[in-house]
C-alpha positions in Angstrom: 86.5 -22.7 -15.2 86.5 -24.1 -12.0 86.3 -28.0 -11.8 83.1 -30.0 -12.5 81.0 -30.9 -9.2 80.3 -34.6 -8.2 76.5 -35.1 -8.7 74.2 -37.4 -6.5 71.8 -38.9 -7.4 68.9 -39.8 -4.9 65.9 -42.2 -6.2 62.5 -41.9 -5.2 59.1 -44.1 -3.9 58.8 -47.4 -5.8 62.5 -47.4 -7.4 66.3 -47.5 -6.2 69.2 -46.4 -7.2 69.0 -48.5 -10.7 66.1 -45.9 -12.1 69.0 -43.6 -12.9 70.7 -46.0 -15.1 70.3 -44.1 -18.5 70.9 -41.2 -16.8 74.0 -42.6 -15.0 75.5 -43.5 -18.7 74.9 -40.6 -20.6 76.7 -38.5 -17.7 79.5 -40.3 -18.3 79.5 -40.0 -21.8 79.7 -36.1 -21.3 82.2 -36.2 -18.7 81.4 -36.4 -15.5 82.9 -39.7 -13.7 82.0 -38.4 -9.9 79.1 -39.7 -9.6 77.2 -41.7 -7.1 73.4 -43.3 -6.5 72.3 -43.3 -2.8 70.3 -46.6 -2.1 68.0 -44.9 0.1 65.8 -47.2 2.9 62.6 -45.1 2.1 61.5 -46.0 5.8 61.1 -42.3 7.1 62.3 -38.7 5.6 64.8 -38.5 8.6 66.6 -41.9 7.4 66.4 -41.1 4.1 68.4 -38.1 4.6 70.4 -39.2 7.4 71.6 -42.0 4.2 72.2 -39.0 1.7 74.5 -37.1 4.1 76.7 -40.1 5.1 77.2 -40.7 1.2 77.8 -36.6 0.3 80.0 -36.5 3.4 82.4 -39.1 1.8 83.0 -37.0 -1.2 85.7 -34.1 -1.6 84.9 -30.8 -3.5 81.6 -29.3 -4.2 78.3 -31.5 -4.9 75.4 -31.4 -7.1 72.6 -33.0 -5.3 70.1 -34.2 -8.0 66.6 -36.0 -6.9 63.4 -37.8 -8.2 60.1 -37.8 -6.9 60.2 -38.1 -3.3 63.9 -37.8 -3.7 63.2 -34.1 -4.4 62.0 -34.0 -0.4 65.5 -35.8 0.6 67.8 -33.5 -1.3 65.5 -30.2 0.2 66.2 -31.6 3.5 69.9 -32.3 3.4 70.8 -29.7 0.9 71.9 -27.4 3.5 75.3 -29.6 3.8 78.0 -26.7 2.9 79.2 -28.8 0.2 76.4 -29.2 -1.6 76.4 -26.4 -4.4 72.9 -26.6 -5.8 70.1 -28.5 -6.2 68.4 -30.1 -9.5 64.6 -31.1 -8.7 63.5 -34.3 -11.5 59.7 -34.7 -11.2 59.9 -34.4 -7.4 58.6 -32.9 -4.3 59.9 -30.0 -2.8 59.2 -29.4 0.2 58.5 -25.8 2.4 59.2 -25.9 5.9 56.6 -28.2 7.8 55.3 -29.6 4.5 54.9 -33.4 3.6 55.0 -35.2 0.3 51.6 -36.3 1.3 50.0 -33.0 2.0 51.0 -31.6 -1.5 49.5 -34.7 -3.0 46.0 -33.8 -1.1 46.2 -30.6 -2.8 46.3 -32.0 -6.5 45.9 -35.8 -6.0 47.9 -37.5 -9.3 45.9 -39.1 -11.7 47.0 -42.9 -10.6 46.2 -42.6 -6.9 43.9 -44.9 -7.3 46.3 -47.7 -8.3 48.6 -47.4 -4.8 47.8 -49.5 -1.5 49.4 -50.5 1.5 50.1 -54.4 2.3 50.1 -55.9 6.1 53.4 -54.6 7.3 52.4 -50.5 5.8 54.4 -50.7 2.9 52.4 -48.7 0.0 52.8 -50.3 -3.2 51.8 -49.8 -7.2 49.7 -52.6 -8.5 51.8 -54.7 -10.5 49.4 -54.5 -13.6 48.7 -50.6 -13.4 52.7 -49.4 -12.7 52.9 -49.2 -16.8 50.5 -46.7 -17.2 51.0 -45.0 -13.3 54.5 -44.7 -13.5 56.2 -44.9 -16.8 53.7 -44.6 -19.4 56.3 -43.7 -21.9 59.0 -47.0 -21.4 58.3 -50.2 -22.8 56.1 -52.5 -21.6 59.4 -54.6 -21.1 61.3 -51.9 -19.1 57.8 -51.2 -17.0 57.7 -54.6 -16.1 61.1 -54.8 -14.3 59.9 -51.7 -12.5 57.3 -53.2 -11.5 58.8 -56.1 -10.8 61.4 -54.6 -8.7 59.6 -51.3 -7.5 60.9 -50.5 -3.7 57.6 -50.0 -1.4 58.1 -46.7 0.7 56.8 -46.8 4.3 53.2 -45.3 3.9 53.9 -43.3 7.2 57.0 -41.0 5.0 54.6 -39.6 2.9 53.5 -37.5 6.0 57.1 -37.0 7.2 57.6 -32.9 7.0 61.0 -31.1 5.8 62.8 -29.1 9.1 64.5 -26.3 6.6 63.7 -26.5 3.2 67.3 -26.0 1.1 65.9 -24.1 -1.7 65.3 -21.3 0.1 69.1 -20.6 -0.1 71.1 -22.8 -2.9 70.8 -22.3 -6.4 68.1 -24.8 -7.9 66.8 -26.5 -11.1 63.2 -28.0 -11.9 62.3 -30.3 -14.7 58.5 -30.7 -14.8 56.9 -33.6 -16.3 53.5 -32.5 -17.9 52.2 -36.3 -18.5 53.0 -37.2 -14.7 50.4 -39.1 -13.0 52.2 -39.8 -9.7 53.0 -36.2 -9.2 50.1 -33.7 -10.6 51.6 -31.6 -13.0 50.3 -28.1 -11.3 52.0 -29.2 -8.3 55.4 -30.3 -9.7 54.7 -26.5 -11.8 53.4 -24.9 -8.1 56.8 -26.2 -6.5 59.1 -24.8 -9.3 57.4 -21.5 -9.3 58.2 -20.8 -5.8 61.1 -21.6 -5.6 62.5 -19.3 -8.1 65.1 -21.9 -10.0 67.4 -20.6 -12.4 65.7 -22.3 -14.8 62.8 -25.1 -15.2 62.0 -27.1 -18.2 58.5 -28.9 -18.9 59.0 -32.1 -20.6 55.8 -34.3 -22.0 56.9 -37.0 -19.9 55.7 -39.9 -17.2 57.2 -39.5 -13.7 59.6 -41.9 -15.0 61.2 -38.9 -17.1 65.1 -39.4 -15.9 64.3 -43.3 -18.0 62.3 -41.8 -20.7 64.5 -38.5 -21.5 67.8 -39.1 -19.7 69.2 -36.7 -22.7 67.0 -34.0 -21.5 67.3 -34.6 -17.7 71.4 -34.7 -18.3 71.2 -31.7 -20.2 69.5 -30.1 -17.1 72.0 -31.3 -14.8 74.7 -30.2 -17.1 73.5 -26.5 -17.6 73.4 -26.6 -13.4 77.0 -27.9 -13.2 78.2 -25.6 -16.3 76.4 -22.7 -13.7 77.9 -23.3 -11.0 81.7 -23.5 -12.1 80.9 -20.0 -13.7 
């Protein structure tokens, strides 16, 4: 069997690097020590990705690109890196060619829409006393609270930023949908999978915060994908 790929992890809106703690650990515990978190500047879609290829261009060997939420747009944009062996879609966006987070979201808006708004400067933001049940409905009022606490505001403009060439189209992929998510609707998170044609999606009854709430389940994703692609 050929040797394990490094997986990377890319965060989405309202989060950094840190969401994939849990996931991060029990990775580890299975075996995989290459691994890295991009802290992405969630400022636009091009510097976003232009962040993710610095970091997957500093790593030997094949990659697993693995992202969340809006992280799912990053990885479809820079996923055509020849490195990069496949892509694992957590809750997330992906993406066709000319498409924008924020016109999928018109489509089916989430349930917690509602409970986003912009501040002076265009930063969109989750009210501090609705992220528990927006976000994470299924973590601790302890653990939602630090989110909240410490959530990363995305530049309102990215949501409209559109993907070039969409990587799915030609590298093997993975969805995991979250059928309690109310930042991404559920039918478009299913919508997304579907046309993609993965080599296998899972439905979890989970928030968007699924890689905290069932990092066992999102790992065993990301495991079957690696186990795949060393054949």
């Amino acid at each position: 069997m050929a040797a394990k790929p490094t997986i990377v992890l890319v965060h989405g809106f309202w989060g950094g690097a840190a969401h994939w703690a849990k996931v991060i650990v029990e990775l580890n515990r299975r075996g995989y020590p290459g691994q890295y978190a991009v802290e992405n500047p969630l400022t636009s879609l091009a510097d976003d990705a232009e962040r993710t290829r610095k970091m997957v261009a500093q790593i030997d060997g094949p990659v697993l690109l693995v992202g969340h939420s809006y992280g799912g747009a990053v990885i479809t944009e820079v996923g055509n890196l020849p490195t990069v062996a496949g892509l694992v879609y957590v809750a997330a966006f992906a993406p066709d060619a000319g498409e924008s987070p924020g016109a999928i979201s018109e489509q089916l808006p989430p349930a917690a829409f509602a409970n986003i708004a912009p501040d002076s400067d265009g930063y969109l933001w989750i009210a501090q006393d609705k992220f528990h049940e927006s976000f994470c409905q299924d973590l601790t009022s302890e653990e939602a609270l630090v989110m909240a606490v410490t959530q990363k505001a995305p530049l309102g403009s990215t949501f409209g930023d559109a993907v070039t060439a969409p990587a799915w189209k030609v590298k093997p992929t993975w969805y995991q949908v979250s059928t309690e998510d109310r930042m991404i609707h559920p039918d478009n998170e299913r919508r997304m999978a579907a046309r993609m044609n993965p080599r296998k999606t899972i439905e979890l009854a989970a928030s968007h915060a699924s890689l905290a709430s069932q990092p066992g389940a999102i790992v065993d994703l990301i495991d079957a994908a690696a186990q795949d692609l060393a054949g």
